[in-house]
Biopython code that builds the backbone (N, CA, C, O; Angstrom):
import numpy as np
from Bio.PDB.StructureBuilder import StructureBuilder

atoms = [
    (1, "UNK", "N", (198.225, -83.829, 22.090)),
    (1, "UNK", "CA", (198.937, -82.570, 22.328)),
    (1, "UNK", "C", (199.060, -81.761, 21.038)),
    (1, "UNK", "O", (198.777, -80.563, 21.059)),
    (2, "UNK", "N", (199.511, -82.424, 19.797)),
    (2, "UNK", "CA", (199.213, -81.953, 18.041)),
    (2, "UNK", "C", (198.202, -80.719, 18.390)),
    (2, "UNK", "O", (198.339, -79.518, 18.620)),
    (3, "UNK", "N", (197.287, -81.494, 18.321)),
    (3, "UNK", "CA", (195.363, -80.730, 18.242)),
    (3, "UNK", "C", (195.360, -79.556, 19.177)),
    (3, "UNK", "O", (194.779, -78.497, 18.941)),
    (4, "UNK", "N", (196.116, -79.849, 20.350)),
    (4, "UNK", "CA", (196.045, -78.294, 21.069)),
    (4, "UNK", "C", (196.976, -77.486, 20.502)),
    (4, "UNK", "O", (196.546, -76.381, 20.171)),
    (5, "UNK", "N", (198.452, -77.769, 20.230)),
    (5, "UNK", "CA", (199.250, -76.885, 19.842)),
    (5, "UNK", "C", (198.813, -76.542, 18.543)),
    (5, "UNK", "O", (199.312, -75.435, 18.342)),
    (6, "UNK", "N", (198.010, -76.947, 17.322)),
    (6, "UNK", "CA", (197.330, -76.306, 16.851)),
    (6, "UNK", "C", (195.775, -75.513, 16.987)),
    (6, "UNK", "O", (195.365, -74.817, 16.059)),
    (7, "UNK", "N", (195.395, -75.607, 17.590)),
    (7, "UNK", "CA", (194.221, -74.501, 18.079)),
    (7, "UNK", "C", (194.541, -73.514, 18.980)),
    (7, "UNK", "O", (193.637, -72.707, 19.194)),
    (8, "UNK", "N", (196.056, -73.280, 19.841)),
    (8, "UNK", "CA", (196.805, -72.693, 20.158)),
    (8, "UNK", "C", (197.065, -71.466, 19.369)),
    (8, "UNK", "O", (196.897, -70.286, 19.678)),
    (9, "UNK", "N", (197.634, -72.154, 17.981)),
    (9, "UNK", "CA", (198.085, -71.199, 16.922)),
    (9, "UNK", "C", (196.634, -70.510, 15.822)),
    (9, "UNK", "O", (196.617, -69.457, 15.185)),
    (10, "UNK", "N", (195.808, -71.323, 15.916)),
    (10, "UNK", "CA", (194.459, -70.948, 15.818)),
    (10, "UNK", "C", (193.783, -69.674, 16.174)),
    (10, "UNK", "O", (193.414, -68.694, 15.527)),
    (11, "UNK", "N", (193.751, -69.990, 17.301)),
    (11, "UNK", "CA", (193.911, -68.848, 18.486)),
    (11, "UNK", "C", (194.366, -67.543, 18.165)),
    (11, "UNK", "O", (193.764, -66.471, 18.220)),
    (12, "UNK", "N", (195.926, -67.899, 17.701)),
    (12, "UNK", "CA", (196.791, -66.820, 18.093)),
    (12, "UNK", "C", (196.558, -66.360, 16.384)),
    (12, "UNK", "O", (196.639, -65.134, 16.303)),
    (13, "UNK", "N", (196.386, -66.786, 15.492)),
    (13, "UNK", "CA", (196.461, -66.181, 13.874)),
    (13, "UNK", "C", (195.002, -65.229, 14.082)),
    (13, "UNK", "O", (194.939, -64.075, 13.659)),
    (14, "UNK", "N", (194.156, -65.730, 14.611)),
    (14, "UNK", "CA", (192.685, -64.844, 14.618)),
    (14, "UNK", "C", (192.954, -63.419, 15.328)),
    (14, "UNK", "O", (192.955, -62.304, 14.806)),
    (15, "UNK", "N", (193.258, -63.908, 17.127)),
    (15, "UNK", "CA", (194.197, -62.431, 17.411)),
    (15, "UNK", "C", (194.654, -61.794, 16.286)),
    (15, "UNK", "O", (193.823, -61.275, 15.540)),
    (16, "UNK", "N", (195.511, -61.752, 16.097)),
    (16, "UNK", "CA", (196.709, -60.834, 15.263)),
    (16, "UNK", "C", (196.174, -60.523, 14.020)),
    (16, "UNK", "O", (196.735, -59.714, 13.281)),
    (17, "UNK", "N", (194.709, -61.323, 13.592)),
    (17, "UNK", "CA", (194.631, -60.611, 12.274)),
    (17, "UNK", "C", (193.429, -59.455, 12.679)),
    (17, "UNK", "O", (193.592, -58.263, 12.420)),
    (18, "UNK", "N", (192.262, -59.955, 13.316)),
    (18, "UNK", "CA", (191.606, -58.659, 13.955)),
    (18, "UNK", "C", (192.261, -57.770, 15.169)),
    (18, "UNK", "O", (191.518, -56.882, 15.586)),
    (19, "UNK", "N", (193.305, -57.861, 15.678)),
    (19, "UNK", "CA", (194.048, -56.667, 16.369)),
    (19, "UNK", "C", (194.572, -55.808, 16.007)),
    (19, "UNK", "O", (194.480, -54.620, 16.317)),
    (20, "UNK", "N", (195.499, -56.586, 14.947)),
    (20, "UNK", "CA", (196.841, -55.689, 14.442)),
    (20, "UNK", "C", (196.531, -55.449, 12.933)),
    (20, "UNK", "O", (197.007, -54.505, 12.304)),
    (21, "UNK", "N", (195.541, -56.552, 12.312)),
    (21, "UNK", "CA", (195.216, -56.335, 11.109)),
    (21, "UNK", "C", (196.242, -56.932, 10.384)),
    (21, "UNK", "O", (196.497, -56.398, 9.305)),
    (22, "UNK", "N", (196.989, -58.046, 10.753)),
    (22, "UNK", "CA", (198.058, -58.913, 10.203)),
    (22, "UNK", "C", (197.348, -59.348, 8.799)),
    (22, "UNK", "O", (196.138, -59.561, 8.882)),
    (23, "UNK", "N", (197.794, -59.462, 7.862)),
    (23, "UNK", "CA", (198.146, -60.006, 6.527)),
    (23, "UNK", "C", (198.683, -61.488, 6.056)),
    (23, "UNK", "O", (198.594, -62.088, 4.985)),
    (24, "UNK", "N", (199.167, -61.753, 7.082)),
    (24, "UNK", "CA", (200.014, -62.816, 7.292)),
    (24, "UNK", "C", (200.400, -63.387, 8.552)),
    (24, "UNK", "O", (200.996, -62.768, 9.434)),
    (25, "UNK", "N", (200.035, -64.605, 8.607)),
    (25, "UNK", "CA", (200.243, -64.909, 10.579)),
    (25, "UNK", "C", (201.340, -66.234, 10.033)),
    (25, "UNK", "O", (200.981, -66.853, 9.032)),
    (26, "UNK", "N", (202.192, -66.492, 10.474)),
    (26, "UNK", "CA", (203.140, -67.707, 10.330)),
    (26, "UNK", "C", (203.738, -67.575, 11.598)),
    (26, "UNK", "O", (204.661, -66.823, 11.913)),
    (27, "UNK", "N", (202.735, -68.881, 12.727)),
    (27, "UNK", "CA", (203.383, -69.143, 14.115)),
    (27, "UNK", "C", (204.448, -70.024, 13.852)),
    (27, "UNK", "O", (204.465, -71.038, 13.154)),
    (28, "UNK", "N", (205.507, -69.381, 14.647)),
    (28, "UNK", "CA", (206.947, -70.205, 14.409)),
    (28, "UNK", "C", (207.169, -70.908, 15.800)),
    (28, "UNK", "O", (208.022, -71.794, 15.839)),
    (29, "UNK", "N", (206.422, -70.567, 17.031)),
    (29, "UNK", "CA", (206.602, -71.496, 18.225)),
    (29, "UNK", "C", (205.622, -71.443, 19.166)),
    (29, "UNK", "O", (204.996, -70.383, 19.145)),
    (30, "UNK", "N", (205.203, -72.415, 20.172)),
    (30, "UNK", "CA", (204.851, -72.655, 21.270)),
    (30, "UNK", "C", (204.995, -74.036, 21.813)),
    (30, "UNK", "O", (205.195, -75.175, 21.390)),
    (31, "UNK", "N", (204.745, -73.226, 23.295)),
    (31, "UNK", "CA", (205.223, -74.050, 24.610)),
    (31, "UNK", "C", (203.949, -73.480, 25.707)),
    (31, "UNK", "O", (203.466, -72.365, 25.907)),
    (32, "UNK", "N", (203.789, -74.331, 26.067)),
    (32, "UNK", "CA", (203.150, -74.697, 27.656)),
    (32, "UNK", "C", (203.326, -74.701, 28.610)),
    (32, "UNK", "O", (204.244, -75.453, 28.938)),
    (33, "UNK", "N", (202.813, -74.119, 29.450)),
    (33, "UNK", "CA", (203.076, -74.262, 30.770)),
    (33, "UNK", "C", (202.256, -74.979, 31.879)),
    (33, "UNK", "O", (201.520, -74.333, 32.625)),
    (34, "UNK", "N", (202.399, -76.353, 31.974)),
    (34, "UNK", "CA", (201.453, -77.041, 32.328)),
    (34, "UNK", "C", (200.971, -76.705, 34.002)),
    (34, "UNK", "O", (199.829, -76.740, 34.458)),
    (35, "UNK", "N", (202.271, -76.371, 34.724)),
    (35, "UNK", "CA", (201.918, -75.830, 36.283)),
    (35, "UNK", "C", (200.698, -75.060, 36.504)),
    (35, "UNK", "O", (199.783, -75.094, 37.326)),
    (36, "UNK", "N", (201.106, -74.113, 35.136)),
    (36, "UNK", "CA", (200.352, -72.427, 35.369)),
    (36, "UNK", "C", (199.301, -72.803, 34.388)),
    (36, "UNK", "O", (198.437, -71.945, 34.568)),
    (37, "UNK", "N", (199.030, -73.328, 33.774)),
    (37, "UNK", "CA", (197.972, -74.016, 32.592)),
    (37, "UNK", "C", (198.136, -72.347, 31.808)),
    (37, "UNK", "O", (197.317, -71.438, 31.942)),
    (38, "UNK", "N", (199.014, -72.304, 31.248)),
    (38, "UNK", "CA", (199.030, -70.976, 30.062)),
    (38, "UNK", "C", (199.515, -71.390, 29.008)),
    (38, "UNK", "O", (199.644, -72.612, 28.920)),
    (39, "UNK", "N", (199.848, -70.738, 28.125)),
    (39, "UNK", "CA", (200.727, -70.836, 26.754)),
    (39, "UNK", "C", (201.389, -70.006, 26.130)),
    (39, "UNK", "O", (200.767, -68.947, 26.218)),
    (40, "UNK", "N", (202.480, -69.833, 25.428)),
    (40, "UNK", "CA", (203.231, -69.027, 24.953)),
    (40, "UNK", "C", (203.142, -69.456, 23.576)),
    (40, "UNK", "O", (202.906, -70.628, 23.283)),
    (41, "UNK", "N", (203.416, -68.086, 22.291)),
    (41, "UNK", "CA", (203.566, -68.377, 20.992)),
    (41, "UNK", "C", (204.064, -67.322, 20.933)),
    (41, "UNK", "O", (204.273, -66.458, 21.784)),
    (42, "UNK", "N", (204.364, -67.427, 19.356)),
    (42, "UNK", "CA", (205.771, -66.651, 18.795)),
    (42, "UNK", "C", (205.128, -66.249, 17.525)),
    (42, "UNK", "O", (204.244, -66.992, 17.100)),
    (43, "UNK", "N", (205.374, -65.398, 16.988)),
    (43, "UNK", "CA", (204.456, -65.409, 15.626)),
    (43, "UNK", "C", (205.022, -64.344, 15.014)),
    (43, "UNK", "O", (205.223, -63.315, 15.660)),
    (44, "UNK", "N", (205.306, -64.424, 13.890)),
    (44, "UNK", "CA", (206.071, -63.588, 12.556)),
    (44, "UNK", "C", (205.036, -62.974, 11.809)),
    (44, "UNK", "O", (204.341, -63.933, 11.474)),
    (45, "UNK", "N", (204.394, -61.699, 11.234)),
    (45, "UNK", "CA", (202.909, -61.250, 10.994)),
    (45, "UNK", "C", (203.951, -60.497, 9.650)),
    (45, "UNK", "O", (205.088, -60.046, 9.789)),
    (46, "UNK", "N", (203.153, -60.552, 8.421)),
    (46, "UNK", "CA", (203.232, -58.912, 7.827)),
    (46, "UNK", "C", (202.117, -57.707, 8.330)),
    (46, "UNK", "O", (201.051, -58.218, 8.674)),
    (47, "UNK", "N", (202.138, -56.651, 8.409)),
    (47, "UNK", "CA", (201.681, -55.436, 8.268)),
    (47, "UNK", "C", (201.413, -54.597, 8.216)),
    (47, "UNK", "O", (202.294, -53.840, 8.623)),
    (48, "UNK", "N", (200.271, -53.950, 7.799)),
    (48, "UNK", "CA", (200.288, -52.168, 6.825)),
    (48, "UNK", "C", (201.599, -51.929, 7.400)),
    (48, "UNK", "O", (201.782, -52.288, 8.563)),
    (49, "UNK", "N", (202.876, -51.171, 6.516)),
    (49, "UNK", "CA", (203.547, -49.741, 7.258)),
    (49, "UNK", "C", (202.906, -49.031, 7.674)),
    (49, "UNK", "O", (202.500, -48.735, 6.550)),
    (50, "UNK", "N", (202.350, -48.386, 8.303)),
    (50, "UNK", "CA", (201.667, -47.376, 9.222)),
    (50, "UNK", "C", (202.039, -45.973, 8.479)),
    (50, "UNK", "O", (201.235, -45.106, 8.136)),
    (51, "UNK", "N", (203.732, -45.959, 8.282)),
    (51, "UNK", "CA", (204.164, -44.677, 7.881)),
    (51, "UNK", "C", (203.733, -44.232, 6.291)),
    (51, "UNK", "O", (203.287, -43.242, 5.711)),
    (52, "UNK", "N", (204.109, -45.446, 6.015)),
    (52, "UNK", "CA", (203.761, -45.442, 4.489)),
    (52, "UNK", "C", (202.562, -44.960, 4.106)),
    (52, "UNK", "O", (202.439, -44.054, 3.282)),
    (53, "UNK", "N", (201.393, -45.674, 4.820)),
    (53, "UNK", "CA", (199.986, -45.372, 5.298)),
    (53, "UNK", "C", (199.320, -44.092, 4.987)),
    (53, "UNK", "O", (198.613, -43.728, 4.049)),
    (54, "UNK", "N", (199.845, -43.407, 6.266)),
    (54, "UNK", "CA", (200.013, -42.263, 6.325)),
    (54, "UNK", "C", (200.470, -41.340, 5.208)),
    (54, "UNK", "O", (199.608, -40.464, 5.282)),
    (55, "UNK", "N", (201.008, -41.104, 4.553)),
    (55, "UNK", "CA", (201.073, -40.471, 3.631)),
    (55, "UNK", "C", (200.375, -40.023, 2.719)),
    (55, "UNK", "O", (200.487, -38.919, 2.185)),
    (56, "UNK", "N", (199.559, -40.914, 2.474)),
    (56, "UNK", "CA", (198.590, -41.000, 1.626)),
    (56, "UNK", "C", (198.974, -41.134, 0.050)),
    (56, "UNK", "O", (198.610, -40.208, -0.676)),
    (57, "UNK", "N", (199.547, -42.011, -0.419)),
    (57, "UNK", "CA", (200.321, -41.865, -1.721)),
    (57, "UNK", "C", (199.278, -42.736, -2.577)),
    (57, "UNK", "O", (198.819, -43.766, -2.083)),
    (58, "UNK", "N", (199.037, -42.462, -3.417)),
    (58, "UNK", "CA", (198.359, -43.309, -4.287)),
    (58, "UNK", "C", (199.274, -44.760, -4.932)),
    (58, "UNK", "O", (199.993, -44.690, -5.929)),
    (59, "UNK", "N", (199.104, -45.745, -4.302)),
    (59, "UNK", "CA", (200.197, -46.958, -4.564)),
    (59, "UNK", "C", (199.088, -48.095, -4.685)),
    (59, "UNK", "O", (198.070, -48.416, -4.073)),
    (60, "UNK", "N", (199.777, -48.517, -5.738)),
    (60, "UNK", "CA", (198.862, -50.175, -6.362)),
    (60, "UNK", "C", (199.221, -51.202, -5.343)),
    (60, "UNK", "O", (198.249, -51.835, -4.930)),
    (61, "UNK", "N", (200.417, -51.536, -4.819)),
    (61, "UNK", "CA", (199.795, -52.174, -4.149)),
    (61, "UNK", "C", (200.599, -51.715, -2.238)),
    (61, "UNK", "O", (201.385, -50.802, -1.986)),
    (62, "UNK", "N", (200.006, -52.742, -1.262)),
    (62, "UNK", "CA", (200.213, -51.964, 0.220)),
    (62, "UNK", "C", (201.635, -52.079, 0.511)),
    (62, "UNK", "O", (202.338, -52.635, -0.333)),
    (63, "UNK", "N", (202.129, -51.662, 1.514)),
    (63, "UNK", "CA", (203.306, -51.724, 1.729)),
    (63, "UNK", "C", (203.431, -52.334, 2.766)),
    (63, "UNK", "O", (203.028, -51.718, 3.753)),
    (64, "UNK", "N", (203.912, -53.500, 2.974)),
    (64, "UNK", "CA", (203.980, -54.187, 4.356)),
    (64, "UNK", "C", (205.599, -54.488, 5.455)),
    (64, "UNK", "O", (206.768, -54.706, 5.138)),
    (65, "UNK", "N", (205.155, -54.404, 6.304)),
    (65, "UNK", "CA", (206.375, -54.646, 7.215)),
    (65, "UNK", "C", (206.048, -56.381, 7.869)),
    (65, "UNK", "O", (204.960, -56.908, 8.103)),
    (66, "UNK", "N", (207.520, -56.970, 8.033)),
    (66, "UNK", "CA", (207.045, -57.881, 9.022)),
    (66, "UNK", "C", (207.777, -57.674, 10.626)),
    (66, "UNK", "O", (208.873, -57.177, 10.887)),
    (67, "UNK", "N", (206.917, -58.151, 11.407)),
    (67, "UNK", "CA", (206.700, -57.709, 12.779)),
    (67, "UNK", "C", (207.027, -59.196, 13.524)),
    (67, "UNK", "O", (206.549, -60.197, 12.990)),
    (68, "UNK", "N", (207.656, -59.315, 14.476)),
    (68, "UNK", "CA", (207.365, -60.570, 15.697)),
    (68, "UNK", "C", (206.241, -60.246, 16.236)),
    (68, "UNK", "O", (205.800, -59.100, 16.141)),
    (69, "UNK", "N", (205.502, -61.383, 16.996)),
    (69, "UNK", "CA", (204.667, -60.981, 18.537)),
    (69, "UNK", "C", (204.988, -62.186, 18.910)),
    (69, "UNK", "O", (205.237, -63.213, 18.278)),
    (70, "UNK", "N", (204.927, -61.778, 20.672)),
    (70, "UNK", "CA", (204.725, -62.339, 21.187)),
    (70, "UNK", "C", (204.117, -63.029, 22.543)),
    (70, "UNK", "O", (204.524, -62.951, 23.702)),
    (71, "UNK", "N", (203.217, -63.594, 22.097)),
    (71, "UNK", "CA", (201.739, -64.120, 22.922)),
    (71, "UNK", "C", (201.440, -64.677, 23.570)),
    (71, "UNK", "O", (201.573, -65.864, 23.274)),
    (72, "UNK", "N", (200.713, -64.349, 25.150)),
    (72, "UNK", "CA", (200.465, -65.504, 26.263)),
    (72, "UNK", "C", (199.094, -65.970, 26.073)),
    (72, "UNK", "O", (198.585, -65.439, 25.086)),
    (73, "UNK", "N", (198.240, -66.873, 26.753)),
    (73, "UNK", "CA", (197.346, -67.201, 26.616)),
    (73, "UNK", "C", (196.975, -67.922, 27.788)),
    (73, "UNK", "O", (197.779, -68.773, 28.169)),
    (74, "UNK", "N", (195.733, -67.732, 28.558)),
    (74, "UNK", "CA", (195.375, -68.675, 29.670)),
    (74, "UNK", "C", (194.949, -69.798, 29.176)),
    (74, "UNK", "O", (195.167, -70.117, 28.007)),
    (75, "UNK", "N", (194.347, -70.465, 29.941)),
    (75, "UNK", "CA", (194.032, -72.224, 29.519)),
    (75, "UNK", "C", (193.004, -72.068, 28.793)),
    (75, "UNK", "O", (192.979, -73.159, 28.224)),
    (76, "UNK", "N", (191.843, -71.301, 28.269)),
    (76, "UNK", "CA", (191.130, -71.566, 27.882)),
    (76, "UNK", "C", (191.410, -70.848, 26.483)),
    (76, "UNK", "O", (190.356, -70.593, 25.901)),
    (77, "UNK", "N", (192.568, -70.453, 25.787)),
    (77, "UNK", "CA", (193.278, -69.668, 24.905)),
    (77, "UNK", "C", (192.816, -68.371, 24.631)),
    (77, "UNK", "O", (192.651, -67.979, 23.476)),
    (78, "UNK", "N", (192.578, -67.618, 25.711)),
    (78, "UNK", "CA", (191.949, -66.055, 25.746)),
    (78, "UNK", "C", (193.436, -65.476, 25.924)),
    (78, "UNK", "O", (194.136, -65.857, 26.862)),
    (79, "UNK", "N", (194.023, -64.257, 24.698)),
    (79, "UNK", "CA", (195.004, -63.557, 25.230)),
    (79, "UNK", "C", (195.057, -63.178, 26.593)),
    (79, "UNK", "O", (194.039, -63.160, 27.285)),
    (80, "UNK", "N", (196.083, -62.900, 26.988)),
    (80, "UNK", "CA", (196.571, -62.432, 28.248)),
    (80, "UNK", "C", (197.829, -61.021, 28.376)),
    (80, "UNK", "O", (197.817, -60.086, 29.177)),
    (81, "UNK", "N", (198.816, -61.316, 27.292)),
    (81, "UNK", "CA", (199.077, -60.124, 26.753)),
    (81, "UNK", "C", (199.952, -60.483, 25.492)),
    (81, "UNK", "O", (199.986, -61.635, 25.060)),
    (82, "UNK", "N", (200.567, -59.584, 24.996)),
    (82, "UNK", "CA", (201.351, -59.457, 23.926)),
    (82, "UNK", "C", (202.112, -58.214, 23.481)),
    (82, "UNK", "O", (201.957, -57.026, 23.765)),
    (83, "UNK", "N", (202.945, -58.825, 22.728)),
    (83, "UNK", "CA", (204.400, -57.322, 22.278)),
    (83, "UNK", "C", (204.695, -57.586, 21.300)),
    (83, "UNK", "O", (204.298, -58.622, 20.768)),
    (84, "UNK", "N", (205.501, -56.736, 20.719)),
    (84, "UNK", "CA", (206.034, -57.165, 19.429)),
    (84, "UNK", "C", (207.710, -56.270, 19.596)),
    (84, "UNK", "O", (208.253, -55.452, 20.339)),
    (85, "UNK", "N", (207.997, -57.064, 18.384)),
    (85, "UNK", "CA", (209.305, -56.253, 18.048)),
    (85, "UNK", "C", (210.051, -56.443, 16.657)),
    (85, "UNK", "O", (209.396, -57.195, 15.935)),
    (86, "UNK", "N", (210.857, -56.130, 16.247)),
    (86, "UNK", "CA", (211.407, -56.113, 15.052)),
    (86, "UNK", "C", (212.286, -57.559, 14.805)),
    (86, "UNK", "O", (213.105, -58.097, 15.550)),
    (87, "UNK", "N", (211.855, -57.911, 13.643)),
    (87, "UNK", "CA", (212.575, -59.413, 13.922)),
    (87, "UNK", "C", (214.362, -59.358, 13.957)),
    (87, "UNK", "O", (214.831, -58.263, 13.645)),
    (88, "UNK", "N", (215.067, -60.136, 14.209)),
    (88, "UNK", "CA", (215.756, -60.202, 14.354)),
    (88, "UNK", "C", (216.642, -60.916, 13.069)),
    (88, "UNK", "O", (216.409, -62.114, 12.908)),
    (89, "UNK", "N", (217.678, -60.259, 12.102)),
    (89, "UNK", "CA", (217.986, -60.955, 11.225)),
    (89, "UNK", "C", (218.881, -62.010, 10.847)),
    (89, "UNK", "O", (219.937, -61.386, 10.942)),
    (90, "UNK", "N", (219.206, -63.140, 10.493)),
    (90, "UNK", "CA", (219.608, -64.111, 10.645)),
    (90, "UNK", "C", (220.598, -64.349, 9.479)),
    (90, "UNK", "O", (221.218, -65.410, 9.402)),
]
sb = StructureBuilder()
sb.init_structure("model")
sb.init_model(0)
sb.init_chain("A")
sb.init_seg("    ")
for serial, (resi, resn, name, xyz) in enumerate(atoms, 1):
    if name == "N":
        sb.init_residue(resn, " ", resi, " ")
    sb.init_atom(name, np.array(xyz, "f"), 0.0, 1.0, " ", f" {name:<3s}", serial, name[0])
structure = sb.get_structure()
């Protein structure tokens, strides 16, 4: 079960870095759904500010935000969908 819940997160770091262009993927959870053969993950990303971006400022280095998502996956670990939101501070 190890070996899947990591190729799970495998999975899900490759998503998020060619989608969103993440910088940083640190999956903080998943769970299974063995009925429905899917998967859920959780994942904490930095990246680009967008706004910052935009501006066009000449800056050494990028300006990053960090972001939640969070990710389904069918059995064969092909997204299915995903969201994000602002993390929540602790």
């Amino acid at each position: 079960m190890d070996t899947k819940i990591q190729t799970v997160g495998d999975a899900v770091r490759e998503f998020l870095v060619h989608t969103v262009l993440a910088r940083d993927v640190r999956v903080v959870g998943v769970s299974g759904d063995p009925e429905r053969r899917t998967w859920r993950a959780e994942a904490e990303v930095l990246v680009p500010n967008l706004s910052v971006k935009s501006l066009g400022l000449p800056l050494t280095n990028e300006v990053l935000e960090r972001q939640v998502y969070d990710i389904q996956l069918d059995e064969n670990l092909n997204v299915t969908a995903y969201d994000w939101h602002e993390p929540t501070e602790q």
